[in-house]
C-alpha positions in Angstrom: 80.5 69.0 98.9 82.8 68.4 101.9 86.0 70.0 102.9 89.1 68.8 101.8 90.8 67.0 104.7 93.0 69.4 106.8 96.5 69.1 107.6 97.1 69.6 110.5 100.4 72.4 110.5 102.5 74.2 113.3 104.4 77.1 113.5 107.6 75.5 113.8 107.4 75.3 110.0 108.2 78.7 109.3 111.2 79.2 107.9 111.9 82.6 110.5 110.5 80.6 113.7 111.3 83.8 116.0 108.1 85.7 114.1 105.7 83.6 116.1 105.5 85.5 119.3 103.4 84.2 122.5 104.1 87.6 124.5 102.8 91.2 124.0 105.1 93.6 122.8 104.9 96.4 125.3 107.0 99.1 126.4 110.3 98.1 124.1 109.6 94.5 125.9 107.9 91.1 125.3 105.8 90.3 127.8 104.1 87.7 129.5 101.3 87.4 131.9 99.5 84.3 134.2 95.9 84.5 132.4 96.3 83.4 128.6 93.9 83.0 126.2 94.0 80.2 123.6 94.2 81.0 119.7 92.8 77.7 117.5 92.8 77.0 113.7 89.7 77.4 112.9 90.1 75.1 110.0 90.5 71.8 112.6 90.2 73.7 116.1 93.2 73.0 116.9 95.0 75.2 119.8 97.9 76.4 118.2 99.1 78.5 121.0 98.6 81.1 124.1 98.8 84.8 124.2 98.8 86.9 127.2 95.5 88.3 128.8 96.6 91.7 129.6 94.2 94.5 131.5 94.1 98.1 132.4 97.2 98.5 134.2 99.3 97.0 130.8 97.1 99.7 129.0 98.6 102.1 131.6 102.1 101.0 130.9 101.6 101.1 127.2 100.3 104.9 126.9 103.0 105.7 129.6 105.9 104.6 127.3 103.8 106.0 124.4 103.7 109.5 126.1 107.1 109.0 126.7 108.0 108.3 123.6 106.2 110.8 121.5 108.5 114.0 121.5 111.3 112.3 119.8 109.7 110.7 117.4 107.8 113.8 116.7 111.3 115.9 116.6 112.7 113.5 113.8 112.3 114.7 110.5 109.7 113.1 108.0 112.7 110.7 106.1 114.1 109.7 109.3 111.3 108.4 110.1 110.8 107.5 106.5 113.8 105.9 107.3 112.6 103.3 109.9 109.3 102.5 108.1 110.6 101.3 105.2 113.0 98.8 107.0 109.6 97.7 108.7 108.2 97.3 105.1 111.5 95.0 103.5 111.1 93.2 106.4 107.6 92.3 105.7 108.5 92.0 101.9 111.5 89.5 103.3 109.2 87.4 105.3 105.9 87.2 103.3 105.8 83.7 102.9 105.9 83.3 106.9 103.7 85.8 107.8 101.0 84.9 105.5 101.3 81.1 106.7 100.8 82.6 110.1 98.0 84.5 108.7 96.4 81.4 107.1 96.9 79.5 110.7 94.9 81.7 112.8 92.1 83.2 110.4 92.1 80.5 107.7 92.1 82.0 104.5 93.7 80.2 101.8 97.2 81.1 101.5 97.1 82.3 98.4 94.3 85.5 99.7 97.0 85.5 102.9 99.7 86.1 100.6 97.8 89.1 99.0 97.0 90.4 102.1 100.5 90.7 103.1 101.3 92.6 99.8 98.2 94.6 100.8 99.6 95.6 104.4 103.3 96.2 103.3 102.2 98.4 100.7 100.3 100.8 103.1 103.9 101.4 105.1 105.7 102.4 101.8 102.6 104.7 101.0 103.1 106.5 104.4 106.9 106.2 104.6 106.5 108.4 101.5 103.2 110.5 102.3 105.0 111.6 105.7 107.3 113.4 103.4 104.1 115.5 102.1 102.2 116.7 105.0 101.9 120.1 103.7 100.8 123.5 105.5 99.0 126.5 103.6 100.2 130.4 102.9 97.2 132.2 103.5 96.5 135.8 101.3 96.2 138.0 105.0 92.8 139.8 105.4 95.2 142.4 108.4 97.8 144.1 107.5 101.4 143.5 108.6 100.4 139.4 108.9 101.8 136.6 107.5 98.8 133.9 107.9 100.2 130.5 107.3 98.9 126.4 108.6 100.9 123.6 109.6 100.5 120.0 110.8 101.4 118.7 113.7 101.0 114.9 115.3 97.9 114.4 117.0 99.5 113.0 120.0 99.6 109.3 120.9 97.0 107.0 119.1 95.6 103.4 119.6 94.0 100.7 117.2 91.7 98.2 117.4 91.6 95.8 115.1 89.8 93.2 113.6 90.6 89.4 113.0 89.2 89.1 108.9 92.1 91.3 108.0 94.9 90.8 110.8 97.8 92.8 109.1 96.5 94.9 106.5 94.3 97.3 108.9 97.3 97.3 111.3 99.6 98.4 109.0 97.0 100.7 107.3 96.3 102.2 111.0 99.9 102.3 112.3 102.0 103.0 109.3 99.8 106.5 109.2 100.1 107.5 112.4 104.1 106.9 112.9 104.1 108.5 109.3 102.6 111.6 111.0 104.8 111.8 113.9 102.4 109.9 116.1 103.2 106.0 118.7 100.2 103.6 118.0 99.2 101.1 120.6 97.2 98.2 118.6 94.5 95.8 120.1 94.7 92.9 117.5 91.4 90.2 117.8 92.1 87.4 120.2 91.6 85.1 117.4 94.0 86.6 115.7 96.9 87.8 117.3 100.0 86.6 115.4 100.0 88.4 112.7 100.1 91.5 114.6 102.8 90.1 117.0 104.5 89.3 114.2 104.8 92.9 112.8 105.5 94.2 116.1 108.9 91.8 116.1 109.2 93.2 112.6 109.0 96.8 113.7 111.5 96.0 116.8 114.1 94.4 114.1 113.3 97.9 112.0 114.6 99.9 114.6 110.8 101.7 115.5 111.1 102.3 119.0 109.3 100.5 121.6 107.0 103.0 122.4 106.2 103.8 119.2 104.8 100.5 117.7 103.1 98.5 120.9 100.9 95.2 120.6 98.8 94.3 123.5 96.6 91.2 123.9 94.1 90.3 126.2 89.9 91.3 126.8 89.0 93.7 124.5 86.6 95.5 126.9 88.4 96.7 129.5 91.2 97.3 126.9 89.0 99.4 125.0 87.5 101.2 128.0 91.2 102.2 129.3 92.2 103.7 126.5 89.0 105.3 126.2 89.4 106.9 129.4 92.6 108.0 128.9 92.9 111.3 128.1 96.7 111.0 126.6 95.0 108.9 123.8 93.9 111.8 121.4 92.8 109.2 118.7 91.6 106.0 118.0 90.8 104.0 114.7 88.3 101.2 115.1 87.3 98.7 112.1 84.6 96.0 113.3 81.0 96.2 114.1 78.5 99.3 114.1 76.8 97.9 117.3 80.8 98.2 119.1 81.4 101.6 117.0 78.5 103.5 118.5 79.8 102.4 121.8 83.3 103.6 121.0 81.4 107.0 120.4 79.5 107.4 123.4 82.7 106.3 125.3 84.8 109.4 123.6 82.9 111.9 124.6 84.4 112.3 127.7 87.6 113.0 126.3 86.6 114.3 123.1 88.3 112.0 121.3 89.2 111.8 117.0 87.5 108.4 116.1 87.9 106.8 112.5 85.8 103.8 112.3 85.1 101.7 109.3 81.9 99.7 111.0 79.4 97.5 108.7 78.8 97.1 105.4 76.1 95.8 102.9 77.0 95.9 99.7 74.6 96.0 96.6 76.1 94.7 93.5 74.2 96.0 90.8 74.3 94.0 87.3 72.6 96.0 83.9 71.4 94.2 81.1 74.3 95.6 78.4 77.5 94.1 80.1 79.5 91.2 79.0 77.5 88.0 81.3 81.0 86.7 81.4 82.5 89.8 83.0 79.7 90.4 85.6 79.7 87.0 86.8 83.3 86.9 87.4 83.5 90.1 89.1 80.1 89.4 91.7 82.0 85.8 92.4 85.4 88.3 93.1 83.4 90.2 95.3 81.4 88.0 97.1 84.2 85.6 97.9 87.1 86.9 99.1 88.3 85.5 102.4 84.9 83.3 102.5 82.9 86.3 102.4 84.3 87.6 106.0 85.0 90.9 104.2 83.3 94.4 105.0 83.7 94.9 101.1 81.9 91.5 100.4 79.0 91.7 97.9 76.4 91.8 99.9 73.1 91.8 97.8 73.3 91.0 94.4 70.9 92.5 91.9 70.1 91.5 88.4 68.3 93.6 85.5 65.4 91.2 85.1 66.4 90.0 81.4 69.8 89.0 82.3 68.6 87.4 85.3 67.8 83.9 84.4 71.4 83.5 82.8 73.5 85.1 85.3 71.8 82.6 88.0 72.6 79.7 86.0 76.4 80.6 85.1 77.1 82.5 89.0 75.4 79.0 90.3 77.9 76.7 88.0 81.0 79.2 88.9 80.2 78.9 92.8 79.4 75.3 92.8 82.6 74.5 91.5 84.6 76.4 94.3 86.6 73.8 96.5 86.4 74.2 100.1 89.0 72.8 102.7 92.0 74.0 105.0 93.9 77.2 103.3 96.9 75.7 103.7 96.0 73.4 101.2 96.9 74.8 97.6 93.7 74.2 95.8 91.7 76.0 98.4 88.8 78.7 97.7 86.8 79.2 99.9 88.3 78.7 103.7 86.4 77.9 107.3 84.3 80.8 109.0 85.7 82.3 112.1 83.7 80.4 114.4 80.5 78.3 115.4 78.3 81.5 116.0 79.4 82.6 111.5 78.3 79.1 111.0 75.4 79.4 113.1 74.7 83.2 111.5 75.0 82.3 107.9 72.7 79.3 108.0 70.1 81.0 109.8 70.2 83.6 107.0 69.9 81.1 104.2 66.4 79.3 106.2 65.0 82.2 106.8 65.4 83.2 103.1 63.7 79.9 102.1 60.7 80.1 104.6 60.3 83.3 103.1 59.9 81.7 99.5 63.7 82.2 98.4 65.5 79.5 96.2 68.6 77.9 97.1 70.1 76.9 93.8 73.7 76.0 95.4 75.1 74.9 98.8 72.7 76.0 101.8 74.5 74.0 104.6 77.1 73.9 107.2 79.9 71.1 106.0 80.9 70.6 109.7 83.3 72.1 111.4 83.6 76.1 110.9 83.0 75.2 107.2 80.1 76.6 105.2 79.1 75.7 101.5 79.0 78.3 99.1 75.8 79.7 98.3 73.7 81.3 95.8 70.3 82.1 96.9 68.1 83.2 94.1 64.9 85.7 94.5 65.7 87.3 98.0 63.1 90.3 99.0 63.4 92.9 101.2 62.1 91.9 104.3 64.6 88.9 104.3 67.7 88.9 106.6 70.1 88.1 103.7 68.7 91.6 102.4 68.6 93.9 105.7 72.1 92.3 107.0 75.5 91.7 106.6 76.2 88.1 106.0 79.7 87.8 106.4 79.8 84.2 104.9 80.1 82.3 101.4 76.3 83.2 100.8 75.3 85.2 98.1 71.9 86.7 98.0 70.4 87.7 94.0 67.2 89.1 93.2 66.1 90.4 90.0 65.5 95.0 89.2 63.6 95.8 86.3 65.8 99.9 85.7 67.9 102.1 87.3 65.4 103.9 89.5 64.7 100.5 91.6 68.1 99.4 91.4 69.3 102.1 93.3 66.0 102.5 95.3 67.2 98.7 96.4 71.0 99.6 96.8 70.4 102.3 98.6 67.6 100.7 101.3 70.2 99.7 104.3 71.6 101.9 107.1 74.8 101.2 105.7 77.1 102.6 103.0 80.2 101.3 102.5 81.1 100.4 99.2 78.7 99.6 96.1 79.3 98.0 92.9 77.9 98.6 89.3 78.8 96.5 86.0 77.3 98.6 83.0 77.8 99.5 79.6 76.5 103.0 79.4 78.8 105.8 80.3 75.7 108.4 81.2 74.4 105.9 83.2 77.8 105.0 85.7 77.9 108.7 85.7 74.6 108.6 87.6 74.9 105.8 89.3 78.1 107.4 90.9 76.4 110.3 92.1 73.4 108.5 93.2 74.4 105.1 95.1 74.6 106.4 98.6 78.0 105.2 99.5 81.6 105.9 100.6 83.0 103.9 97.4 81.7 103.1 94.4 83.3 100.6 92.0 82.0 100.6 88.6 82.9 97.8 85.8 85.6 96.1 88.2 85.7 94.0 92.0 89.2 95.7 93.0 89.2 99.2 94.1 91.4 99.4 97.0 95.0 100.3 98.1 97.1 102.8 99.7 96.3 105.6 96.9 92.2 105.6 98.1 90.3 106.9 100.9 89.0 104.1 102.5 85.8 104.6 104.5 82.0 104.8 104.4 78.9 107.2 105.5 75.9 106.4 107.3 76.3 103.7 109.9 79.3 102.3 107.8 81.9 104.5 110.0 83.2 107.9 109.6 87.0 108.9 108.7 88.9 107.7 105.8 92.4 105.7 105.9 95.0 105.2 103.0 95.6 108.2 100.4 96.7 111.4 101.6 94.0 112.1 103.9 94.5 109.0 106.0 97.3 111.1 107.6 95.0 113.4 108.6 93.4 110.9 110.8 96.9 111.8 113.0 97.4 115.3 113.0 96.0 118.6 114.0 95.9 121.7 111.3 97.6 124.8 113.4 96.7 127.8 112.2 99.5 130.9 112.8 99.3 134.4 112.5 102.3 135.9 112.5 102.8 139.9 112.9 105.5 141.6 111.3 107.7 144.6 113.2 107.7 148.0 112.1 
């Protein structure tokens, strides 16, 4: 199987040129620097532009007009700044079509995945623009006589983001639109290989009327980016999504300042198949979950197990349904499965799938790199423990089965990994998703379906998976502080 042939495309296409932005957005201004670093399709790598390489004194400037910023902001009531989001979401509703070719571009999902994603980040800035509206205190009964005990919220104080390229607008928008929701500026670190879709929303925010200081994109080395802000002590809180090898660092760095950290880190998710659900169902759900954006997904379907007498059959159909899946650029429309990141994913994945063979693993589909950043889908059948695919995240088109003979070693197996994101379950019997819920040692559990996110959940994961939740009502909470005041009466 070899990747359809890529087109080569610019951003002079889009039909709203001025959303492709070279220059940070910093301070109310776009700005420039003399060091640039070069964003390339990874698709054809390509160069399809520059960004600035920004450092600690930008950093400086950022939390400066951030600082500045904040009592204003803070002072406006929660529709006013209800207000100003929701301009920042109809113009992301207005320009979807742009900002998901941009998305496509840089990362290189197929459009159709970019297009979601852009529905998928929009909707987090209506959820907030309305959830700001409910960021309620507490009367308290009073244990002291002539008290009135009562809680409020109040914003956190200025906040920062860094974010990761697999998911370029959504986990800005589900990072940001919180924070300004709560009465808090953001300053966002967006992934060098991905900058344009966050550029993009920040010319979307200016054109909303959210003021410069409140919505700020900086480019440049993430280290020293991350260490300024760290050491910062104006920056009360900071929401991380990417690696658990950079989130413990994140924590250690913190402590000096004592900072709030959310952090949604790695994931390994077991997708656990009974032997009284619909074949038909299960498979199309694990190739849901494995596959979305190419399997560069924290929520990807990590490990899939099989209850040993569906096994042989859902090999043979998951093999069929992922052989057939078309590879190429995702600007082109029949696209499924888009390039990896980079070299090193390339690199990563095919080092999981021969280990898993010298280990005695079947490949039954795919198993090598298609040049490029392009990797075939693959199923590798009768993966054990000790085998990398098992212990690790892929983050790639490979999809690791193995066979469970009942419930106790399905979740013995699901729950052997440091990690804990999100787990998946496709049965039948009602008692038994009831346990499975309880049991599978995870942040989020899905049970009969692939889809389980959006603005209404608490996103996040325990163990080494992160700590924190964003989206639903408590992703505001992320933002603010609970005050607590005791009020005594006269007389």
């Amino acid at each position: 199987m070899a990747p359809q042939t890529a087109r080569t495309r610019s951003h002079f296409q889009l039909d709203t040129p001025h959303l492709w932005r070279e220059q940070a957005w910093l301070a109310g201004h776009w700005t420039g620097a003399r060091e640039t670093l070069a964003v390339t399709d990874p698709a054809t790598g390509e160069t399809i532009g520059h960004i600035p390489s920004l450092g600690e004194a930008a950093v400086v400037t950022a939390i400066d007009a951030a600082a500045a910023a904040l009592p204003a902001w803070a002072a406006l009531t929660p529709d006013e700044r209800a207000d100003r989001l929701l301009a920042w979401y109809a113009g992301m509703r207005q320009h979807r079509e742009d900002l998901a070719r941009i998305m496509t571009l840089e990362e290189g999902k197929p459009l159709a995945e970019a297009r979601g994603e852009i529905d998928y980040a929009a909707s987090f800035v209506r959820w907030f623009a309305e959830e700001g509206r409910r960021a309620y205190g507490e009367t308290i009964p009073s244990h002291l006589p002539g008290r009135h005990l009562h809680t409020l919220r109040q914003p956190i104080g200025v906040t920062a983001a860094i974010t990761p390229w697999n998911f370029p607008s959504a986990m800005v928008t589900r990072k940001a639109a919180a924070a300004l929701a709560a009465g808090c500026p953001m300053l966002v670190r967006p992934a060098s290989e991905t900058p344009y879709s966050a550029l993009a929303l920040a010319r979307l925010a200016e054109q909303a009327g959210i003021p410069g200081g409140i919505f700020q994109v900086i480019t440049g080395d993430g280290r020293s980016i991350a260490s300024a802000l760290m050491r910062d002590t104006r920056v009360r809180a900071l929401s991380f999504t990417g690696s658990t090898e950079v989130g413990k660092a994140l924590i250690r760095q913190s402590a000096d300042t004592v900072k709030r950290l959310t952090l949604e880190l790695g994931g390994n998710a077991p997708f656990i198949v009974f032997d009284d659900v619909d074949l038909d169902a299960a498979v199309d759900g694990a190739l849901a979950a494995k596959f979305q954006t190419s399997g560069e997904d924290c929520l990807a379907a990590n490990r899939i197990l099989v209850q040993r007498p569906l096994y042989a059959a859902f090999l043979e159909r998951f093999a069929a349904r992922t052989a057939a899946l078309r590879v190429g650029h995702g600007l082109e429309p029949d696209t499924d499965i888009g390039p990896l990141i980079d070299a090193r994913a390339v690199a990563k994945a095919d080092q999981h799938v021969s280990d898993a063979r010298e280990r005695g693993a079947r490949v039954l589909t795919g198993g090598k790199p298609l040049g490029g950043n392009f990797y075939a889908p693959t199923v590798v059948a009768d993966v054990t423990p000790d085998m990398a695919l098992f212990r690790e995240e892929t983050f790639s088109p490979v999809a690791a089965v193995l066979a469970f003979d009942d419930e106790a070693e399905a979740v013995r197996l699901a729950n052997d990994t440091e990690y804990g994101l999100v787990a998946y379950c496709y049965t039948a019997d009602l008692g038994r998703a009831t346990r499975l819920g309880d049991a599978l040692d995870y942040g989020m559990v899905a049970i009969n379906c692939a889809k389980l996110t959006g603005p209404p959940i608490p996103f996040g994961g325990v163990k080494q998976s992160g700590q924190g939740r964003e989206g639903s009502r408590h992703g505001l909470d992320e933002y603010s502080e609970l005050k607590y005041i005791c009020l005594g009466l006269p007389g």
